[in-house]
C-alpha positions as CSV (number, residue, x, y, z in Angstrom):
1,X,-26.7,17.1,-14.8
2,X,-24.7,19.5,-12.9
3,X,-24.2,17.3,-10.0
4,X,-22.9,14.9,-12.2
5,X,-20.0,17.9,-13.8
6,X,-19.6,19.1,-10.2
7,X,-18.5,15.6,-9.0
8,X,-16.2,15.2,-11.9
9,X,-14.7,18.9,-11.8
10,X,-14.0,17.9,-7.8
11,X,-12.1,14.6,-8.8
12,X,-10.3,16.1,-11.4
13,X,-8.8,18.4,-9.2
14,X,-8.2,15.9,-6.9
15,X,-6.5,14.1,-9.0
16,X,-4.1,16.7,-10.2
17,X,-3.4,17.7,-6.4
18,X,-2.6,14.2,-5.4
19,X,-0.9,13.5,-8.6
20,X,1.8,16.0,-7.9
21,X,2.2,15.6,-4.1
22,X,2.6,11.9,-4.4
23,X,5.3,12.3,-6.6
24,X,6.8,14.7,-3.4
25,X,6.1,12.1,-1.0
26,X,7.0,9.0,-2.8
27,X,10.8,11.1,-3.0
28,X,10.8,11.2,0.6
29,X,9.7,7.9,1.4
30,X,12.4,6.3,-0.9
31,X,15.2,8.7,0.7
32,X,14.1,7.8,4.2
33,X,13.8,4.2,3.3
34,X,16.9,4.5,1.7
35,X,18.7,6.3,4.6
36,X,17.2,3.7,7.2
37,X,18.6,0.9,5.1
38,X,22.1,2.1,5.2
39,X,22.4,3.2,8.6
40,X,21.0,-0.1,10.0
41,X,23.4,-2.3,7.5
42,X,26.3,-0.3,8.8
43,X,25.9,-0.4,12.1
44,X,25.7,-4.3,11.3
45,X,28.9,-4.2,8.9
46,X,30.6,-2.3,12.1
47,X,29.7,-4.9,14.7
48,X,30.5,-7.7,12.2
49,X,34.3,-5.6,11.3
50,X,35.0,-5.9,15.0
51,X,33.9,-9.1,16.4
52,X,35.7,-11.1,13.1
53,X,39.1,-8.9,14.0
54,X,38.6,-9.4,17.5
55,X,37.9,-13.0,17.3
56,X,41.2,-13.3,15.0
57,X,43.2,-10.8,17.0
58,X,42.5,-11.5,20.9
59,X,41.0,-15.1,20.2
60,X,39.5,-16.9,23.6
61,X,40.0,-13.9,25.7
62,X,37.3,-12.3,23.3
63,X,34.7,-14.6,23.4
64,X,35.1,-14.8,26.6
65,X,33.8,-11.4,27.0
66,X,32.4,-10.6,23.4
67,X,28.7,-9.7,25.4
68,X,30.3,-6.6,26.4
69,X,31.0,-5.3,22.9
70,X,28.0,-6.6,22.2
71,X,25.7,-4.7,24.2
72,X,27.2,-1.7,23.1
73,X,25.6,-2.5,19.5
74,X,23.0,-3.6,20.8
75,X,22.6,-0.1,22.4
76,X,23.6,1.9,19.6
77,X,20.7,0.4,17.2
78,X,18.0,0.8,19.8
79,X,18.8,4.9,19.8
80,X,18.8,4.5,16.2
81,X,15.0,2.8,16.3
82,X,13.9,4.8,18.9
83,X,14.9,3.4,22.3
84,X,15.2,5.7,25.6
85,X,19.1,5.6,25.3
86,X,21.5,8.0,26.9
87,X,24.2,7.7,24.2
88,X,26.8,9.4,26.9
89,X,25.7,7.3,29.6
90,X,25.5,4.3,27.6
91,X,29.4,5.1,26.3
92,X,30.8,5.9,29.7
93,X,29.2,2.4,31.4
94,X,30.9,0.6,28.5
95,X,34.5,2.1,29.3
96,X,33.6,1.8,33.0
97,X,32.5,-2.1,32.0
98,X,35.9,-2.4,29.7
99,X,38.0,-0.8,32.4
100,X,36.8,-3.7,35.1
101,X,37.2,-7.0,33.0
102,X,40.8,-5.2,31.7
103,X,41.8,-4.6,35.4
104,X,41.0,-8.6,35.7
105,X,42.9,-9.6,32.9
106,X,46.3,-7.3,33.7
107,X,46.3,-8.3,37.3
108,X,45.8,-11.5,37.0
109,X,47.0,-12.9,40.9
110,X,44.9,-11.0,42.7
111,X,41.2,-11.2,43.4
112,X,38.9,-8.7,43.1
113,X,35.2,-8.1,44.6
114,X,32.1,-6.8,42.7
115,X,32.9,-3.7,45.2
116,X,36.6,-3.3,44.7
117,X,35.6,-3.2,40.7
118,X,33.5,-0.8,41.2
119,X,35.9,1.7,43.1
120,X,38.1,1.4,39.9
121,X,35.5,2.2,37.6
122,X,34.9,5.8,39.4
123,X,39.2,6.4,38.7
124,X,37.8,5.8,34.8
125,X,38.1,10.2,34.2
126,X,40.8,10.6,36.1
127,X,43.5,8.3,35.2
128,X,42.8,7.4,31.4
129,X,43.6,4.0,31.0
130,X,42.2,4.1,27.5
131,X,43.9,7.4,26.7
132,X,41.9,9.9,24.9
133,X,40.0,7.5,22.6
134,X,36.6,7.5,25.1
135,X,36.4,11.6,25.2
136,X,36.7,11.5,21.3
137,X,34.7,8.7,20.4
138,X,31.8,9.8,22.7
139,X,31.7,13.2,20.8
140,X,31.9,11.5,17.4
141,X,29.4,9.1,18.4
142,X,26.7,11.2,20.0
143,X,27.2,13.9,17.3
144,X,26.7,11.6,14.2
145,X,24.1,9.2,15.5
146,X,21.6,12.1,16.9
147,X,22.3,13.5,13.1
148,X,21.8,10.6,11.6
149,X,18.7,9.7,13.3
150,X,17.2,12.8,12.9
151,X,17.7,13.1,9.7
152,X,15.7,10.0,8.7
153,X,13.1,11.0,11.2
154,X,13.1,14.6,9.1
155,X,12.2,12.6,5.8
156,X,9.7,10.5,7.4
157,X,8.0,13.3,8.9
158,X,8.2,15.1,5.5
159,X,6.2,12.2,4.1
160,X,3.9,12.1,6.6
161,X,2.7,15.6,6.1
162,X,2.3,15.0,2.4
163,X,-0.1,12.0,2.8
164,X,-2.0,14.3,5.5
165,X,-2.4,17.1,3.4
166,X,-2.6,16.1,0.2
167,X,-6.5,15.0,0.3
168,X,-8.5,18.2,-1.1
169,X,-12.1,18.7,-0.7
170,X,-13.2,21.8,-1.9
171,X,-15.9,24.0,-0.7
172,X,-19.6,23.5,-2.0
173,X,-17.9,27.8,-3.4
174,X,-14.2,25.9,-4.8
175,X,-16.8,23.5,-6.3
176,X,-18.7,25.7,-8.2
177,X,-15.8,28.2,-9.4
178,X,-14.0,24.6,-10.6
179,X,-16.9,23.6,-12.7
180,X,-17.3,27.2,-13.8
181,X,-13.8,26.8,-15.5
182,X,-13.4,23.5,-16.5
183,X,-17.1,23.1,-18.1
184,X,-18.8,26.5,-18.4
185,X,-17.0,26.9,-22.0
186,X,-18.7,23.6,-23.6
187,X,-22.1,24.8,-22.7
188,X,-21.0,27.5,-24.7
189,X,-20.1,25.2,-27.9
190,X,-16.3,26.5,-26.7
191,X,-15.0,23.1,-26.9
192,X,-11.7,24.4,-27.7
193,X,-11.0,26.8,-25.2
194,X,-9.0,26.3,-22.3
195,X,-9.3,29.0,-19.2
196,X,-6.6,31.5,-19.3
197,X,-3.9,31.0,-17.3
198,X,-4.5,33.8,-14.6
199,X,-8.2,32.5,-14.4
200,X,-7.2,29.3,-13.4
201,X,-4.3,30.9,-11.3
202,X,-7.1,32.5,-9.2
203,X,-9.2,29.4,-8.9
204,X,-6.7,26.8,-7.6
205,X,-5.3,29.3,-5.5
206,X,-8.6,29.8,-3.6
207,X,-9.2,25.9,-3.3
208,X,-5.3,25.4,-2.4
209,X,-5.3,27.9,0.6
210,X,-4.6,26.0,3.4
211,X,-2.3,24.5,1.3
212,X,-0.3,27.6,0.8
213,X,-0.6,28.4,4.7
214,X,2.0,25.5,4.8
215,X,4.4,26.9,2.9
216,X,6.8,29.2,5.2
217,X,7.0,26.6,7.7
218,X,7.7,23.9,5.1
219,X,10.3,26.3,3.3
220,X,12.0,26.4,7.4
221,X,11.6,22.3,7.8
222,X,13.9,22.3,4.2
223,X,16.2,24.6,5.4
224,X,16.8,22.7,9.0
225,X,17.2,19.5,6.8
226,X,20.0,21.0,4.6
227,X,21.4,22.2,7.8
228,X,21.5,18.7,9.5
229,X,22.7,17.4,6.2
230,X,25.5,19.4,6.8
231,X,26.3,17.2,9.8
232,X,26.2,14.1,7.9
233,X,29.1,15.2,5.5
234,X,31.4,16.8,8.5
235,X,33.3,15.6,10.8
236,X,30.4,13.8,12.3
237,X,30.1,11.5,9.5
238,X,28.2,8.4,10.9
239,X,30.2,6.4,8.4
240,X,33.4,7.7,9.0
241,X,33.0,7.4,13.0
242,X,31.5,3.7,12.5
243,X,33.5,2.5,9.9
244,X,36.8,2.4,12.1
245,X,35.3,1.7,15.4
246,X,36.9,-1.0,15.8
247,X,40.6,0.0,15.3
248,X,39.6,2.9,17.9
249,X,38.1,0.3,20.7
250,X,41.7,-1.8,20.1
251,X,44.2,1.5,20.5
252,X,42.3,2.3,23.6
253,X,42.9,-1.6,24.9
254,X,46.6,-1.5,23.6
255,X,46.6,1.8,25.5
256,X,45.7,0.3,28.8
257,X,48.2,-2.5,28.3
258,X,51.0,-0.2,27.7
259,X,50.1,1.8,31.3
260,X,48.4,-1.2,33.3
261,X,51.2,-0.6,35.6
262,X,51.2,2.7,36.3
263,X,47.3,2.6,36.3
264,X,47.2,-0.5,38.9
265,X,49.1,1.3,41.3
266,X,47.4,4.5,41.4
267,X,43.9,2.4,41.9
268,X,46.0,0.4,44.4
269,X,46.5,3.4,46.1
270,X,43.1,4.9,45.8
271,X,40.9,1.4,46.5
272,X,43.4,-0.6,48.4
273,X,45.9,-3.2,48.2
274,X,43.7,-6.1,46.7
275,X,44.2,-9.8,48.4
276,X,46.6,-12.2,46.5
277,X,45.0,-15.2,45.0
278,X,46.5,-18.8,46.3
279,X,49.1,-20.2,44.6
280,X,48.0,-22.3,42.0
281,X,44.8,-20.3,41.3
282,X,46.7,-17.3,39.7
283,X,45.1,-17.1,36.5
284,X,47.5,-17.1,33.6
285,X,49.3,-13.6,32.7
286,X,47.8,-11.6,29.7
287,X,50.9,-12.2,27.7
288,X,50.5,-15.7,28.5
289,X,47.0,-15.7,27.0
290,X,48.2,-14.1,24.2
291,X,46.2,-10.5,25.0
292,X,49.0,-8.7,24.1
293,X,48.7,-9.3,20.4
294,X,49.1,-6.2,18.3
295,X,45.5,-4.8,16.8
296,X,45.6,-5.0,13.1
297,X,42.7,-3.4,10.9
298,X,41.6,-5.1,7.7
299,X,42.9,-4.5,4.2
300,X,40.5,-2.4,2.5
301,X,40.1,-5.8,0.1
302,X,39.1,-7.5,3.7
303,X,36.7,-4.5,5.1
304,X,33.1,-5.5,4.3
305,X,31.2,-3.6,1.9
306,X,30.0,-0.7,1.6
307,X,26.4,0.0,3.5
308,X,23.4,-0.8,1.4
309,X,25.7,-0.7,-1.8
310,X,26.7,3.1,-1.5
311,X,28.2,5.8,0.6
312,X,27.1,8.1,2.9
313,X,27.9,10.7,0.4
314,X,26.4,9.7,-2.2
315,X,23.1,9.7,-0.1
316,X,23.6,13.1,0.9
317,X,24.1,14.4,-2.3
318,X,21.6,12.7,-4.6
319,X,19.0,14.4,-1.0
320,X,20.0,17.3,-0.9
321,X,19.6,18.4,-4.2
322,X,16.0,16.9,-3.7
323,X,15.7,18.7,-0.6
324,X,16.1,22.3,-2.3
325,X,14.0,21.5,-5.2
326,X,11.3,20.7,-2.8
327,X,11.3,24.1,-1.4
328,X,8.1,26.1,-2.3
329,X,6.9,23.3,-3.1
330,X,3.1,24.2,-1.6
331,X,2.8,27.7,-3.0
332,X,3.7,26.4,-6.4
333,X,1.2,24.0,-6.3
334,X,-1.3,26.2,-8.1
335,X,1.0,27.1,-10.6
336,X,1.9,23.9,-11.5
337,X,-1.3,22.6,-11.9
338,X,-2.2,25.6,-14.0
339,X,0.9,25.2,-16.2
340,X,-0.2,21.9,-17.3
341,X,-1.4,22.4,-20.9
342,X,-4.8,20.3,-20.5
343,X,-5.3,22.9,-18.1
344,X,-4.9,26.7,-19.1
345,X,-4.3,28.1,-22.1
346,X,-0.5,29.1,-22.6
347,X,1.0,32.5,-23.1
348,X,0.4,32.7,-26.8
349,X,-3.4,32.9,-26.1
350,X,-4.2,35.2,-23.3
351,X,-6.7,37.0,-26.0
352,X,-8.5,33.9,-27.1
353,X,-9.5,32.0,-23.6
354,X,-11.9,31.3,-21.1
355,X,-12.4,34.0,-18.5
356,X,-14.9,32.4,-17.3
357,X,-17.6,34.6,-19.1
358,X,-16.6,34.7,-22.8
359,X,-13.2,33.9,-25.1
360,X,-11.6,36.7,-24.2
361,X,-8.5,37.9,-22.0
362,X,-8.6,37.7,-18.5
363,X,-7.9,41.3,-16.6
364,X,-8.5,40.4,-13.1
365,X,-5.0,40.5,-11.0
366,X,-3.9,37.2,-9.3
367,X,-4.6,37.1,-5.5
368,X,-1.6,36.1,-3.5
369,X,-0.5,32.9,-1.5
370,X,-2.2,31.2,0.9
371,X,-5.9,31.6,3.5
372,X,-5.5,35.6,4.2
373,X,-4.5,36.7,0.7
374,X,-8.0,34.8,-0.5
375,X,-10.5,38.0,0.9
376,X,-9.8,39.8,-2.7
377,X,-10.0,36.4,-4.8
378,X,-12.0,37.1,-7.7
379,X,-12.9,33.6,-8.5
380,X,-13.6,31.9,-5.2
381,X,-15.2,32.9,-2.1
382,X,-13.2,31.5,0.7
383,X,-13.9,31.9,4.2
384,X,-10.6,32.9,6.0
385,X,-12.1,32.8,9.4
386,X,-12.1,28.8,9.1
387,X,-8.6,27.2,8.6
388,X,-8.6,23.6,7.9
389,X,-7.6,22.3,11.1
390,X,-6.0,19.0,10.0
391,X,-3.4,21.3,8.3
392,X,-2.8,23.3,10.6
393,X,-1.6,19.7,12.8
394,X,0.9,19.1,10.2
395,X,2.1,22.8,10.4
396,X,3.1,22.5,13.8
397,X,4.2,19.1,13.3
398,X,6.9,20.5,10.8
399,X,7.5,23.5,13.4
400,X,8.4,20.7,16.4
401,X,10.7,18.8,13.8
402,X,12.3,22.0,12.7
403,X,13.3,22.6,16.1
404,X,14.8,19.1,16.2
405,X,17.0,19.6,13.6
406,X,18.3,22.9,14.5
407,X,19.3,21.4,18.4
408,X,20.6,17.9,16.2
409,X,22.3,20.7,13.9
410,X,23.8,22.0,17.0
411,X,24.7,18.4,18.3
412,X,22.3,18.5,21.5
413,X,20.0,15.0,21.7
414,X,16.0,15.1,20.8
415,X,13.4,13.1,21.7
416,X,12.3,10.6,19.3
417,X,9.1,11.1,17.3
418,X,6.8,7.9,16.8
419,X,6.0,7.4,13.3
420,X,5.0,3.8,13.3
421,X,1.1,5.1,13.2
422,X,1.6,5.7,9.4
423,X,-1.9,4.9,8.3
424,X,-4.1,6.6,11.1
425,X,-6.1,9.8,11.4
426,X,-5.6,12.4,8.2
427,X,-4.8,9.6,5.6
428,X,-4.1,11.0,2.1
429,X,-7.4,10.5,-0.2
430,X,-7.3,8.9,-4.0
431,X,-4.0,8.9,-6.0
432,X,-1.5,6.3,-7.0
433,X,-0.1,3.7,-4.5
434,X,3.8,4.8,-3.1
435,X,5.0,1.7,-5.3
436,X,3.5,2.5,-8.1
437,X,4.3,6.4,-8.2
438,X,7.7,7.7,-9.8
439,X,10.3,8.3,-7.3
440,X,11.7,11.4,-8.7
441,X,9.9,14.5,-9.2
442,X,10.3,18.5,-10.5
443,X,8.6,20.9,-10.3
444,X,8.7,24.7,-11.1
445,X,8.3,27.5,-8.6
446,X,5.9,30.2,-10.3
447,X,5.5,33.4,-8.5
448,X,2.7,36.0,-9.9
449,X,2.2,39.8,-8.9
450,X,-0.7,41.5,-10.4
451,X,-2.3,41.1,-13.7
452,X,0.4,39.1,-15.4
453,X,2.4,35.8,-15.5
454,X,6.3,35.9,-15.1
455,X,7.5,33.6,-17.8
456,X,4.6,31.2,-17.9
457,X,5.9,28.9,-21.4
458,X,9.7,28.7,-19.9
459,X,8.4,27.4,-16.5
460,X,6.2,25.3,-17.8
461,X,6.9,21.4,-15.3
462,X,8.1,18.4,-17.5
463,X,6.7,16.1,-14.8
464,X,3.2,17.6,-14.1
465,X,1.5,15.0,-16.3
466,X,-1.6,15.2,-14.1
467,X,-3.6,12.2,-15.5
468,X,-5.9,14.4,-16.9
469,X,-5.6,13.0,-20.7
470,X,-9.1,11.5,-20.1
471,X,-10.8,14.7,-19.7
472,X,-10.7,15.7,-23.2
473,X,-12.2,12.6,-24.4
474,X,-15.1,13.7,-21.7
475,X,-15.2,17.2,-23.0
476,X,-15.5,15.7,-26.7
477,X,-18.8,13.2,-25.2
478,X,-19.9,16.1,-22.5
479,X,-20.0,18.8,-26.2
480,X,-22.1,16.3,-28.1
481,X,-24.4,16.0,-25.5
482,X,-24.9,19.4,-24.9
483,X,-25.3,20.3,-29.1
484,X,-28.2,17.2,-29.3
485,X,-29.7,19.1,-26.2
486,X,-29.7,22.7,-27.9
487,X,-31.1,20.6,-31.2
């Protein structure tokens, strides 16, 4: 008969772990999903923007060389998924590559070998021929794309190390101090009684404390994601630097238009006099083409929509506030577990509940967070010489993605974390399906210092509904059982 309360006392506290942490995760996995979404559809709606006005504005001379603009597209969304790209090398071979077919095009009677094309593509720094638009537009590039792609890696990891974690399997010691509070009182006829609140504190904070070992390098992974946030919202905006790409790519054409002169002859000078084509093989002049035409960017009626049917900062608000109520999110796990009314008793009857001896008030002091603090716990006998090592993974996993974000923060590049393995190793245990979970969540963050509980009623979570309703029912057949026992 025991084995069969000690079972139940260990799912029902697995259930109330995984209950709240898939609310956490489900949170990130909608804002990552969310994030990928719109970064993916606007780097489409960006491409789309400038081969339709490029097509209308530059016509056959365009298609003739649209794989150029292409490629760098093509570029841009492998960085995004992950590719080994060199976002500044990738930019500067696409000025270098945009440089050479312009050179073509403005000196249109002379004929130039792959090698006298590439002698003007090392005059690319020095002489400008597209202005100032490639210096900006690789800084506003680099900057919002390693942001941006970090920042989606950030929640992805964040859900990652939710799943990992939030499978609980006590100790044979967790097990017996959980039955000890959730079933001791019926064999007692206490049907009634719920543990006191610090009692229960106690006990979920010796089965939660690896869990609570998470908690200061979590609390630095939120902070480095606020920070990177940050950098979505600046001046390195992904959607502000994509959005208008296209007028940017046209000024720095129309700038080498207006100075193909002056820029031939200084290559002239620096590569040689190129040979003359033969009369009648002169292909026709750029204003003959029609390459001259004057760049127009779309009406905003004319601009495609919006990304993913919203803004950029609408994203980053709606996360952000997520973000910060995420903090603490580990060490208030207890807590919140605790405030749950099928749970502990409330404030109003610290006299009259289970201490786990008698009805009665509970005077032991609540141990503090995490593995260390657990060598006084009164309730559970925890071995702190044994960390749980799958935690301690997902610790350093957040430490190497905090790190990330603080050199994204700082617009230096990062290596690209594979996530794709979703479903292998330290899979999250029993709890509902991602789908079927709410995608919002709160929380409350309860800290307790000695022997008493700092505002325990007013804290008390609105969404800690820890599908426990069934257990009363059980209490109600387990107390019947028990009186035709003693009968």
């Amino acid at each position: 008969m025991e084995e069969k309360y000690s079972q139940q006392s260990k799912q029902d506290f697995r259930n109330a772990v995984v209950e709240l942490s898939n609310h956490l995760q489900a949170m990130f996995n909608s804002r990552y999903k969310k994030f990928d979404e719109f970064f993916k559809e606007l780097l489409g709606n960006a491409e789309k923007s400038l081969n339709d006005m490029f097509v209308r504005t530059y016509g056959r001379l365009y298609m003739q060389n649209s794989e150029l603009f292409q490629d760098l597209f093509l570029e841009l969304k492998r960085y995004y998924v992950g590719g080994n790209v060199n976002l500044e090398e990738m930019l500067n071979d696409f000025w270098a590559r945009l440089l050479e077919r312009m050179f073509r095009l403005v000196n249109p009677q002379y004929h130039f070998t792959d090698e006298y094309l590439e002698c003007v593509s090392k005059y690319t720094e020095q002489l400008k021929p597209f202005g100032d638009v490639p210096r900006k537009l690789k800084l506003q590039v680099t900057r919002a794309f390693v942001a941006a792609r970090t920042f989606a890696q950030g929640l992805a990891v964040a859900r990652d190390v939710i799943s990992k974690v939030s499978t609980v399997n006590p100790t044979p010691q967790g097990t017996r101090a959980l039955l000890k509070m959730m079933y001791c009182p019926h064999c007692r006829g206490l049907v009634s009684i719920k543990p006191c609140y610090n009692y229960c504190f106690n006990v979920m904070r010796g089965c939660l404390a690896n869990q609570g070992d998470l908690d200061t390098e979590w609390n630095n992974f939120i902070d480095s994601m606020l920070m990177v946030a940050e950098r979505l919202e600046g001046p390195f905006n992904i959607e502000s630097v994509m959005d208008p790409i296209d007028v940017k790519i046209s000024d720095a054409i129309m700038n080498m238009q207006e100075n193909s002169m002056q820029v031939s002859q200084k290559v002239f000078q620096g590569c040689g006099q190129p040979k003359t084509l033969a009369q009648g093989r002169t292909s026709r002049s750029v204003s003959e083409s029609g390459f001259s035409a004057r760049f127009r960017p779309y009406n905003p009626e004319e601009r495609p929509t919006t990304a993913a049917g919203t803004s950029l900062d609408r994203l980053v608000t709606d996360v952000k506030e997520k973000l910060k109520q995420a903090k603490k999110f580990w060490s208030s796990l207890p807590g919140n577990i605790c405030n749950d009314e099928k749970m502990a008793a409330g404030s109003i009857n610290e006299d009259k509940c289970w201490n786990g001896s008698a009805k009665s008030r509970y005077d032991f002091a609540v141990t503090g967070n995490g593995l260390a603090n657990q060598v006084n716990n009164p309730e559970v006998e925890v071995d702190i010489t044994k960390p749980d090592m799958v935690i301690r993974r997902q610790i350093m996993a957040l430490r190497v993605m905090t790190n990330k974000m603080k050199n994204a923060y700082n617009g230096n590049d990062v290596d690209f974390i594979d996530i794709s393995d979703e479903s292998s190793g330290e899979e999250s245990g029993s709890g509902c399906e991602l789908q079927q979970c709410s995608l919002e969540f709160e929380f409350n963050v309860t800290e307790i210092t000695g022997n008493t509980k700092n505002d325990k009623t007013a804290n008390t979570s609105a969404a800690t509904n820890l599908g426990l309703s069934a257990i009363a029912f059980f209490f109600s057949i387990l107390c019947l059982a028990l009186q035709r026992q003693w009968r």
